[in-house]
C-alpha positions in Angstrom: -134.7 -75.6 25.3 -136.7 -78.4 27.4 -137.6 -77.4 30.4 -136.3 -80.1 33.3 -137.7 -79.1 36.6 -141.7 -78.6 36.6 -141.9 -76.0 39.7 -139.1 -74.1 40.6 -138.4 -70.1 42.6 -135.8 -67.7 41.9 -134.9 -65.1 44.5 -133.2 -62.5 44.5 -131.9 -61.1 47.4 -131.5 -57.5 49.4 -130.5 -56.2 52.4 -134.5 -54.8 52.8 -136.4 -57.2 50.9 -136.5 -59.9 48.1 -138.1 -60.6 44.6 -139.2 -64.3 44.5 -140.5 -65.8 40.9 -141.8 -69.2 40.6 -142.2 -70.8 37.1 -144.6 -73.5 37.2 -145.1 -75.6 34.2 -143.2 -78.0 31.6 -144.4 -75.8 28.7 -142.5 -73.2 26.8 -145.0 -70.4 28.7 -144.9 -71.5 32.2 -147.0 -70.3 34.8 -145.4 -67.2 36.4 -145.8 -66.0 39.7 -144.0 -62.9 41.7 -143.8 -62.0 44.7 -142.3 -59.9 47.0 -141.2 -59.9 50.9 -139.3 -58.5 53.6 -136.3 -60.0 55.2 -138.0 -59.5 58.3 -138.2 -62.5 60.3 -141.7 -62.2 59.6 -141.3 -61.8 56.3 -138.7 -64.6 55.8 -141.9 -67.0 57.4 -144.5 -65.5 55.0 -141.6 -66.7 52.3 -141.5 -69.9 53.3 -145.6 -70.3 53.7 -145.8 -68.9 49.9 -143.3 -71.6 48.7 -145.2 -74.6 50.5 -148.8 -72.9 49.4 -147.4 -73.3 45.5 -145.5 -77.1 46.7 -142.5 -75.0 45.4 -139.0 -77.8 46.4 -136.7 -76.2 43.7 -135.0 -72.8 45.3 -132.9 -70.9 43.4 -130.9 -67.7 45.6 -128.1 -64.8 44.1 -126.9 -61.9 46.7 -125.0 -59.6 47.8 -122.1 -60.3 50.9 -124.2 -61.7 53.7 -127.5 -61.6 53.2 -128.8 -64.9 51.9 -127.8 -66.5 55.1 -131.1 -65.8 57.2 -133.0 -66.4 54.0 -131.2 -69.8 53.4 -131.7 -70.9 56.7 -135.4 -70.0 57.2 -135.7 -72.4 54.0 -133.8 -75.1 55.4 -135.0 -75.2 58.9 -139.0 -74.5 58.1 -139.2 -76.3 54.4 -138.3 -79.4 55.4 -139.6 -80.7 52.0 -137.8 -79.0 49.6 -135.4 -80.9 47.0 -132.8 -79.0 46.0 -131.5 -75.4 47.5 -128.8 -73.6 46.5 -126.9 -70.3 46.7 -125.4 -69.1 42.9 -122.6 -67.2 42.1 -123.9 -64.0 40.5 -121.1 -63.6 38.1 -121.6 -67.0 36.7 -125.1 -66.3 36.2 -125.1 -62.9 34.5 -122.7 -64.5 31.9 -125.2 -67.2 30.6 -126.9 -66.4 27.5 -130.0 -66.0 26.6 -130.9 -62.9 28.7 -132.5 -61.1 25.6 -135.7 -59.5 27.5 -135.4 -56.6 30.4 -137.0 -59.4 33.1 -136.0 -58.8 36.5 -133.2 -61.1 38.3 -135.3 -63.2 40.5 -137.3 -64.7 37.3 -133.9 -65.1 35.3 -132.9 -67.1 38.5 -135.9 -69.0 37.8 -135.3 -69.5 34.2 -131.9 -70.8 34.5 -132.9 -73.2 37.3 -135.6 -74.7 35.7 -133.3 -75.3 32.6 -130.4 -76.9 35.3 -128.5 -74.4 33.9 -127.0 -72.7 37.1 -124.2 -74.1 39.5 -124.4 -74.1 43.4 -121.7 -72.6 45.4 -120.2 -73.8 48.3 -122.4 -73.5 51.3 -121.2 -75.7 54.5 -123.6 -77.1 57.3 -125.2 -75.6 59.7 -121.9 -76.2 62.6 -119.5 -75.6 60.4 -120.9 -71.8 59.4 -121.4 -71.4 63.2 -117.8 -72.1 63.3 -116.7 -70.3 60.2 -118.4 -67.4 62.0 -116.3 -67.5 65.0 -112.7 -68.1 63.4 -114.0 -64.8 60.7 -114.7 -62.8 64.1 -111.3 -64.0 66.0 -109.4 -62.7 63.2 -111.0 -58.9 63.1 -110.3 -59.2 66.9 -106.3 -59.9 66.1 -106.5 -57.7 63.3 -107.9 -55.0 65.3 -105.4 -55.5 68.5 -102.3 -55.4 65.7 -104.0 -51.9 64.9 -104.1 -50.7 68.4 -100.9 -52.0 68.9 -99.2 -50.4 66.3 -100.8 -47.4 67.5 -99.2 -47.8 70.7 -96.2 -47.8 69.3 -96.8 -44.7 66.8 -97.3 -42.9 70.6 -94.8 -43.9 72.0 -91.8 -42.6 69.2 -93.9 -39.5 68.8 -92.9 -38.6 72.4 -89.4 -39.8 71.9 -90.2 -43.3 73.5 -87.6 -46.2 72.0 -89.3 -49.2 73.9 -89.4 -50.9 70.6 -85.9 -50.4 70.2 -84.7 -52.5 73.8 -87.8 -55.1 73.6 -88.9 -57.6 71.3 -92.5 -57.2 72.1 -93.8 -53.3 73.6 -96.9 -55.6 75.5 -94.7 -58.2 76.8 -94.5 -58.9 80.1 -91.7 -56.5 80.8 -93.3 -54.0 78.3 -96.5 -54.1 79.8 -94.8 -53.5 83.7 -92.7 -50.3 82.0 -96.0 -48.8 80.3 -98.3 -49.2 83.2 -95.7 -47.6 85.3 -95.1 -44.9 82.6 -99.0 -43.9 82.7 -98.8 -43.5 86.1 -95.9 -41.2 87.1 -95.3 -40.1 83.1 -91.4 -40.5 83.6 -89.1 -44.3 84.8 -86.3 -44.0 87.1 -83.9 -46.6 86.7 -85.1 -48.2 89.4 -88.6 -48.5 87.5 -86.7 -50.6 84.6 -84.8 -53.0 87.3 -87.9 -53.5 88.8 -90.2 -54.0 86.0 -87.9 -55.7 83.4 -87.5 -59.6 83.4 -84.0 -61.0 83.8 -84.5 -62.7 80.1 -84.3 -59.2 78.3 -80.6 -59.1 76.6 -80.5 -55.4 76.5 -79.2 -53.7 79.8 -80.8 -51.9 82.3 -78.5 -49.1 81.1 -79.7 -48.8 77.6 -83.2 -49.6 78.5 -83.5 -46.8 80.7 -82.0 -44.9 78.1 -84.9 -45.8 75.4 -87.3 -45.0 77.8 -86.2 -41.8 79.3 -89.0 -39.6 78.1 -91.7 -37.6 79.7 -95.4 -37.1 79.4 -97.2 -34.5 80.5 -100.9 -35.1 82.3 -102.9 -35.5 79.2 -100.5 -37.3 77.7 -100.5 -39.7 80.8 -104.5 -40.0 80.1 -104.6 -40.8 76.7 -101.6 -43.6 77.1 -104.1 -45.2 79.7 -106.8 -44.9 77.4 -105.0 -47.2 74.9 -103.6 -49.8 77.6 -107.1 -50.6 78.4 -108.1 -50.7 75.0 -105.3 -53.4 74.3 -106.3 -55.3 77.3 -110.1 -55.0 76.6 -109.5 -56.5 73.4 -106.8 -59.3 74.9 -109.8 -60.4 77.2 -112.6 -60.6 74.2 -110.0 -62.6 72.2 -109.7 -65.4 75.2 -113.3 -65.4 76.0 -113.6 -65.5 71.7 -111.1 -68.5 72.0 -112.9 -70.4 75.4 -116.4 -70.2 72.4 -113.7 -71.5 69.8 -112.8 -74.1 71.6 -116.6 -75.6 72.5 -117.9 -75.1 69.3 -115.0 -76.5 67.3 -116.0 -80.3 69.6 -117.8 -81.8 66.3 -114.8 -81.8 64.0 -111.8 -82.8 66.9 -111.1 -85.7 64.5 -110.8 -83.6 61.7 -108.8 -80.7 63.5 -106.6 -83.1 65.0 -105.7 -84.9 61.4 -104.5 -81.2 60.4 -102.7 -80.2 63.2 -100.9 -83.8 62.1 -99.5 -81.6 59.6 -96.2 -79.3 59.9 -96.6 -75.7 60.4 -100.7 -76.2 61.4 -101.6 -76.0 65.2 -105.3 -76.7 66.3 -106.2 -73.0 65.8 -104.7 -72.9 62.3 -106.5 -76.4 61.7 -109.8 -75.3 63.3 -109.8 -72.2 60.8 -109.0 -74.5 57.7 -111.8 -76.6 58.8 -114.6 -74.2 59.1 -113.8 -72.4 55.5 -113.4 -75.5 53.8 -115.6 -78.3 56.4 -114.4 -81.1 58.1 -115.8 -83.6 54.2 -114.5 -81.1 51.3 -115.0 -84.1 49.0 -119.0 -83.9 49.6 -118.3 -80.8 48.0 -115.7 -80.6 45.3 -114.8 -83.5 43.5 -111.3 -82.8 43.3 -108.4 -81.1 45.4 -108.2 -79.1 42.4 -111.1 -77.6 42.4 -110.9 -76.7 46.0 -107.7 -75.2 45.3 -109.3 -72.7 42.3 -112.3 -72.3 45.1 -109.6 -71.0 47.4 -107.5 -68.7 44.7 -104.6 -70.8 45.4 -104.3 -71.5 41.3 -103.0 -70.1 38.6 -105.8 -67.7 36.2 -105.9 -69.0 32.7 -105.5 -65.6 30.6 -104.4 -67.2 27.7 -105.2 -65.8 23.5 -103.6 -66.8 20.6 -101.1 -68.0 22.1 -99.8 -65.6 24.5 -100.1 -66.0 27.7 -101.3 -62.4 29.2 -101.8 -63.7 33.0 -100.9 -66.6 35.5 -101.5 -64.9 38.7 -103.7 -66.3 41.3 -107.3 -66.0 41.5 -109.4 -63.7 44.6 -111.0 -66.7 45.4 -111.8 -66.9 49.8 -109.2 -64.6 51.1 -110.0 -65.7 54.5 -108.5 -69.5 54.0 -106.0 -68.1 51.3 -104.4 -66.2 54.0 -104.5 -68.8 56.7 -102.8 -71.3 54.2 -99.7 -68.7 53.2 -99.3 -68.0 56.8 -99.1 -72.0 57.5 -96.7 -72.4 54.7 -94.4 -70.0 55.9 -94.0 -72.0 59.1 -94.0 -75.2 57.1 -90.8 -74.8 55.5 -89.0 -73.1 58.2 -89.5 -76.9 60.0 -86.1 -78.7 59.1 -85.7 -81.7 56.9 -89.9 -81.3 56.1 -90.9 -81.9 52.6 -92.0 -78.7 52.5 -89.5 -76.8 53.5 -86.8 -79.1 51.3 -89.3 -78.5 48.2 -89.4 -74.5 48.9 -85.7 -74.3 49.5 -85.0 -76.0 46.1 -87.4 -74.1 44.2 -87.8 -70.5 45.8 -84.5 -69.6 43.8 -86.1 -69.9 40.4 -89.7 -68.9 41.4 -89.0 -66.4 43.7 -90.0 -66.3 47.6 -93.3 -65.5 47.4 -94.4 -68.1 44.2 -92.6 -70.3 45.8 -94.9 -69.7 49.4 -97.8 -70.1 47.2 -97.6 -73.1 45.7 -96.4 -74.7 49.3 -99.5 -73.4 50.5 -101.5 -75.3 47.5 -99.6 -78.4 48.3 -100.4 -78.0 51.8 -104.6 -77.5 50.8 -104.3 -80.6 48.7 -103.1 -82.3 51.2 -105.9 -81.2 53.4 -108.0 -82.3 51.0 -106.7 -85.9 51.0 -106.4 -86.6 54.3 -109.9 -85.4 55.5 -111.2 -87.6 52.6 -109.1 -91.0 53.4 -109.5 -89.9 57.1 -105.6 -90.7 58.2 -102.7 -89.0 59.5 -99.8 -86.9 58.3 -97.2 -89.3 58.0 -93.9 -87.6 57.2 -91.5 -90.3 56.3 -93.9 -91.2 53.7 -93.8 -87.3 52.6 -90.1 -87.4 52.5 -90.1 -90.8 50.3 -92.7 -89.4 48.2 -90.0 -86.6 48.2 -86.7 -88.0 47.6 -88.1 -90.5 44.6 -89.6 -87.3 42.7 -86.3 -85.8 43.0 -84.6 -88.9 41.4 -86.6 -89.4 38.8 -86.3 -85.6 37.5 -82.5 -86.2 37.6 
């Protein structure tokens, strides 16, 4: 097979150190040359040296999770000369053929990339990783106040606590007032409830104080405190997390604001879409398709002689899969939406949950479009669009 790139690197990379080949040469026995570094910062600079010393602009990179990042980036910010850099998918990679000989990964990187034969995963500027970083870290933060929450809560019916039972939310306002007061003095008096309980609560004072009648002893009193500040240390990280969200998330206004155009996104749904999938998804994918199979929003083709063995979805990035299903399900709970009309009319035949998918592809398609034409959600046009595809299947 001709050989189409004249000096190109493989690497291969670890959470310690990487294997870096470069093939130099248009000839079927190119020049090889190894090497090995640590992913150090100094070692990530020696990297970069060695690839200018060899005028090496082809870079080839496969790893594991997270650790190309400082290794891409060192390359980007310090080779300023290099042509063409890209991250590959390792699964893709393995299944080319031609791997006949035992040679180690970072010179069959090199081998595929000097024959063009590899394919570049998705890799966003430098902002928009910044804020994919931040949205990934507000949603542990949620995540992890649900868990302390439900934790809370597991507490609270262990000691025969039914504040769950009388409130909506147990760190509500009201909540909030009867726990505090509850670590304190370990038991409420009715008086307690009227005076901690908002007028809004439906239940009576009665039948609060009733759910809440319990006792805790001393230790029990401590470790109930223990977990209140827990809750609100977390509630203050995920403000302060939110103030950062909000300056970093300046660049793409335009493009959070087109979103949030959208029914069922707000700007912190938007701002999430945008950083997994960038504020130009056309620079990247050529279709809305293909961002859709990118974000395992589409159907697996499991198909042999001709049986069909599997349609479900592919893993693709959970983190904007998830996002998108939780959008949808506010999408078509907003009346007379196109959404919601198509998921009411179709979620008996599909079922609830197929039918929450594929709003949520429609919804990333439409993502899709309108950061690449650069307009706004216009919903009489959505319910048009709507309304003639309805009369045209009939």
């Amino acid at each position: 097979m001709e050989a189409l790139l004249e000096c190109c690197c493989g690497i291969d990379v670890h959470k310690d150190v990487l294997q870096a080949c470069i093939l130099r040469g248009l000839t079927d026995n190119p020049e090889i040359i190894h090497a090995k570094f640590t992913m150090m910062p100094e070692g990530l600079e020696a990297m970069v040296q060695w690839l200018l010393q060899h005028d090496c602009k082809n870079i080839a990179m496969e790893s594991t999770g997270v650790y190309w990042r400082p290794v891409y980036e060192m390359i980007e910010e310090h080779h300023s000369t290099h042509e063409l850099l890209m991250v590959v998918n390792a699964h893709h990679m393995r299944n080319v053929p031609g791997r006949k000989s035992d040679v180690n990964d970072a010179e069959w990187i090199a081998k595929l990339l000097r024959h063009k034969l590899l394919q570049a995963s998705f890799v966003p500027d430098k902002l928009t990783r910044n804020l994919r970083e931040y949205t990934r870290i507000y949603r542990a933060y949620v995540q992890e106040k649900s868990r302390y929450l439900n934790r809370l809560e597991k507490f609270l019916q262990s000691h025969g606590i039914k504040l769950s039972t009388v409130v909506s939310d147990i760190y509500g306002v009201s909540g909030r007032r009867l726990l505090i007061k509850l670590s304190e003095t370990g038991y409420l008096l009715p008086v307690d409830v009227i005076e901690a309980v908002s007028t809004r609560i439906k239940k009576s004072m009665a039948e609060i104080h009733e759910a809440v009648r319990g006792r805790l002893s001393s230790v029990e009193r401590k470790l109930l405190k223990t977990l209140l500040t827990k809750v609100d240390q977390i509630h203050r990280e995920i403000e302060e997390l939110l103030a950062d969200i909000h300056e970093v998330v300046q660049p793409f206004q335009h493009a959070t604001q087109q979103l949030d155009s959208i029914p069922g996104i707000d700007i912190l749904a938007a701002t999430t879409i945008v950083a997994e999938i960038s504020a130009k998804p056309d620079q990247h994918f050529s279709t809305g398709a293909k961002l859709c199979s990118w974000a395992g929003l589409s159907p697996r083709n499991d198909e042999s002689a001709g049986k069909v063995k599997s349609r479900k979805i592919l893993h693709g990035n959970p983190y904007v899969k998830s996002i998108l299903c939780q959008v949808a399900w506010a999408a078509v709970r907003v009346r007379k939406s196109a959404f919601s009309l198509w998921f009411w009319s179709h979620q008996g035949k599909l079922g609830m949950k197929k039918a929450i998918i594929a709003v949520a592809r429609k919804i990333l398609m439409l993502c899709y479009k309108l950061l690449k034409s650069g307009e706004f959600y216009d919903s009489n046009i959505a319910l048009k669009a709507h309304s003639s595809l309805l009369q045209y299947n009939s």
